[in-house]
C-alpha atoms as a printed R data frame, in Angstrom:
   type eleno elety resid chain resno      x       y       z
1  ATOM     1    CA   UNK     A     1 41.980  12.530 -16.546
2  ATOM     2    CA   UNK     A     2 42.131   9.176 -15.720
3  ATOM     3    CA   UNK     A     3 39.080   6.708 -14.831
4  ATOM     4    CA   UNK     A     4 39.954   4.325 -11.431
5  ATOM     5    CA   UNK     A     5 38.537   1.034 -12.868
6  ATOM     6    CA   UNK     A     6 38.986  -0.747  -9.455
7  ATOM     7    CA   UNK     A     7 35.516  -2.359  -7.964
8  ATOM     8    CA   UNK     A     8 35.267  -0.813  -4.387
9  ATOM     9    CA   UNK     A     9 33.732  -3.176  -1.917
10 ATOM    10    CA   UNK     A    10 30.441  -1.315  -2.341
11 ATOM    11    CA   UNK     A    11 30.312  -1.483  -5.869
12 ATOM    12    CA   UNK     A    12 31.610  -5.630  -4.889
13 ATOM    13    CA   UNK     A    13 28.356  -5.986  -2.693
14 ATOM    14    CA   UNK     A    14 26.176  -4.308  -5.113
15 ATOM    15    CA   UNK     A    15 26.707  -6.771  -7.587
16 ATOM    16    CA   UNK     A    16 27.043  -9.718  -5.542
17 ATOM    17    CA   UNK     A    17 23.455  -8.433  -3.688
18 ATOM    18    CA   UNK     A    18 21.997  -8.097  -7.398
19 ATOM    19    CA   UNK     A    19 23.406 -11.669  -8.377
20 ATOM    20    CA   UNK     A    20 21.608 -13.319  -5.208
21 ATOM    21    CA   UNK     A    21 18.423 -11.876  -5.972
22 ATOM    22    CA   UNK     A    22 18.345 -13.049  -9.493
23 ATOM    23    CA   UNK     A    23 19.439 -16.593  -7.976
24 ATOM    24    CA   UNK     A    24 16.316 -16.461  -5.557
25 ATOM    25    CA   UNK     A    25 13.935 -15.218  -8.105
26 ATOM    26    CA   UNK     A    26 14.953 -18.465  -9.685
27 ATOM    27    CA   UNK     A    27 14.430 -20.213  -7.039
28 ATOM    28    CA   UNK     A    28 10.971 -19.105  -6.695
29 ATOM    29    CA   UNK     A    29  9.772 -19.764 -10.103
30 ATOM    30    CA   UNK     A    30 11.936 -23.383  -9.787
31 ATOM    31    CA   UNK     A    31  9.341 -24.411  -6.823
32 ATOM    32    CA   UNK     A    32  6.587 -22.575  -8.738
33 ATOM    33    CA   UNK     A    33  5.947 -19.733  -6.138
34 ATOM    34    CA   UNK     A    34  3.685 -17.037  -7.222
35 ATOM    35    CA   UNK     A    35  5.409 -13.429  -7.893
36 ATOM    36    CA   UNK     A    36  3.766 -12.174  -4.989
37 ATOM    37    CA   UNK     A    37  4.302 -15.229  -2.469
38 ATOM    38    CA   UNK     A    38  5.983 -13.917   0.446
39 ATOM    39    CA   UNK     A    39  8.634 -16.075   1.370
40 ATOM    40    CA   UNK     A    40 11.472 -16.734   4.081
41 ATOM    41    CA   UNK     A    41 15.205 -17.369   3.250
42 ATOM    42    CA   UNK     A    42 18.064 -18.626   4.684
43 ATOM    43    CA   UNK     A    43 21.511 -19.040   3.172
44 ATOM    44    CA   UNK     A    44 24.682 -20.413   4.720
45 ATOM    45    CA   UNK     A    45 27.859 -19.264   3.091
46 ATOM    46    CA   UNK     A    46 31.192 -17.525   3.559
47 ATOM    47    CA   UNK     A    47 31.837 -14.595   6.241
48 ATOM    48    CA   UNK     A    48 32.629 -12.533   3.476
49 ATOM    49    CA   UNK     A    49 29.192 -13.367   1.234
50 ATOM    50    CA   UNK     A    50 26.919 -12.690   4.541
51 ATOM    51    CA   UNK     A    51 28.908  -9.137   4.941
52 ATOM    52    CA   UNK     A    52 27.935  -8.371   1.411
53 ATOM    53    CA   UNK     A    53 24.194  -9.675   1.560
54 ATOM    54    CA   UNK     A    54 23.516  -7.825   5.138
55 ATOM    55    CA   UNK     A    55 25.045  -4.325   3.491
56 ATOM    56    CA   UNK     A    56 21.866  -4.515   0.918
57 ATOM    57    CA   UNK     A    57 19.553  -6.500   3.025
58 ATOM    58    CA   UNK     A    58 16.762  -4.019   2.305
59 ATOM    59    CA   UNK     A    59 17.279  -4.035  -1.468
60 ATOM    60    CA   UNK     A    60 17.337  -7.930  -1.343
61 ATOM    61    CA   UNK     A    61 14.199  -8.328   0.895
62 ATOM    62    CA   UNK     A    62 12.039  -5.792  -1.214
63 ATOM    63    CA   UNK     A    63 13.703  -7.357  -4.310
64 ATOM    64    CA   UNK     A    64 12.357 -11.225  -3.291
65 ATOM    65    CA   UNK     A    65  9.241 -10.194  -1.296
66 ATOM    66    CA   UNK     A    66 11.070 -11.961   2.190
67 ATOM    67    CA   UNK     A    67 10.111 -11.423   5.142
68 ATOM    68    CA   UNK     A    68 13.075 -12.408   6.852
69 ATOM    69    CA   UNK     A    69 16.741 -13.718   5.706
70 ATOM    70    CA   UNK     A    70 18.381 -15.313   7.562
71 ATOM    71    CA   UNK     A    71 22.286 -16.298   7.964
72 ATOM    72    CA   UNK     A    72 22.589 -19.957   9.230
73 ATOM    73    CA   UNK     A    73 20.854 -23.011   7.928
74 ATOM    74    CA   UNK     A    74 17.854 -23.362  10.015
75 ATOM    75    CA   UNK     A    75 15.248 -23.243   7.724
76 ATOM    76    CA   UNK     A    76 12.841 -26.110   6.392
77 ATOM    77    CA   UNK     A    77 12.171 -25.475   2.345
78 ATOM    78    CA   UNK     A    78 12.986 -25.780  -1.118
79 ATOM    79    CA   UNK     A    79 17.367 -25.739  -1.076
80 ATOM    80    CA   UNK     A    80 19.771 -25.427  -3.320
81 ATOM    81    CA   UNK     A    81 23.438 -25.135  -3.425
82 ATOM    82    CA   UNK     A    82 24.646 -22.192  -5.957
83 ATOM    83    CA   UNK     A    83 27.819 -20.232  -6.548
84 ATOM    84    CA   UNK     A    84 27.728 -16.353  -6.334
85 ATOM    85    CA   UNK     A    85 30.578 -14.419  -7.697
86 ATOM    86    CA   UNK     A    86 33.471 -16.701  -6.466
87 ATOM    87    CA   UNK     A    87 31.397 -18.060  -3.012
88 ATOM    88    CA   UNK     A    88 29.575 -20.937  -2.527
89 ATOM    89    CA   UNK     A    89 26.394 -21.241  -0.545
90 ATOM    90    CA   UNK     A    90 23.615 -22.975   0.159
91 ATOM    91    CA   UNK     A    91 20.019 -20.762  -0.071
92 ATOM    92    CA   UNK     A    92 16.593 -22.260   1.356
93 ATOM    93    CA   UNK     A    93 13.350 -20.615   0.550
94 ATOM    94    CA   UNK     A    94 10.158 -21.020   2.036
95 ATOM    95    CA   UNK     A    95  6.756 -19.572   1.519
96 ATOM    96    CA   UNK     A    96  5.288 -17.407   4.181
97 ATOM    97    CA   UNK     A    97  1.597 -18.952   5.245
């Protein structure tokens, strides 16, 4: 029996979800945010990165403590510009008041 190796795009989303939640976690210690600051986030990126974030935006939310993510560049906050997997993006975090 042989084992398929190939990434499916789920498996493709999965890790790219995991990867942005790690990058926001750093984020939020980076601008000193409590573990249990609700926050708001907004990242503008490639087509293709916002398809895989919105397939896990549950996990991601629960994951970061946001209340709401966002997909355009609206949002006033602590920014950075980071690569995930082979996209580039730009991800803003703000605290919820």
């Amino acid at each position: 029996m042989a084992i398929d190796n190939e990434l499916d795009e789920d498996l493709i989303a999965e890790g790219i979800s995991r990867e942005f939640v790690n990058r926001v976690q750093n984020m939020r210690k980076n601008n000193k945010l409590e573990v249990t600051d609700r926050i708001k986030v907004s990242v503008n990126s490639d087509e293709q990165l916002i398809k895989y974030l919105t397939k896990f935006n549950e996990y991601i939310t629960n994951e970061i403590l946001a209340d709401t993510i966002e997909y355009d560049n609206t949002l006033d906050g602590y920014k950075e510009e980071l690569s995930i997997g082979d996209f580039k993006c730009e991800i803003t975090i703000s605290k919820v008041i």
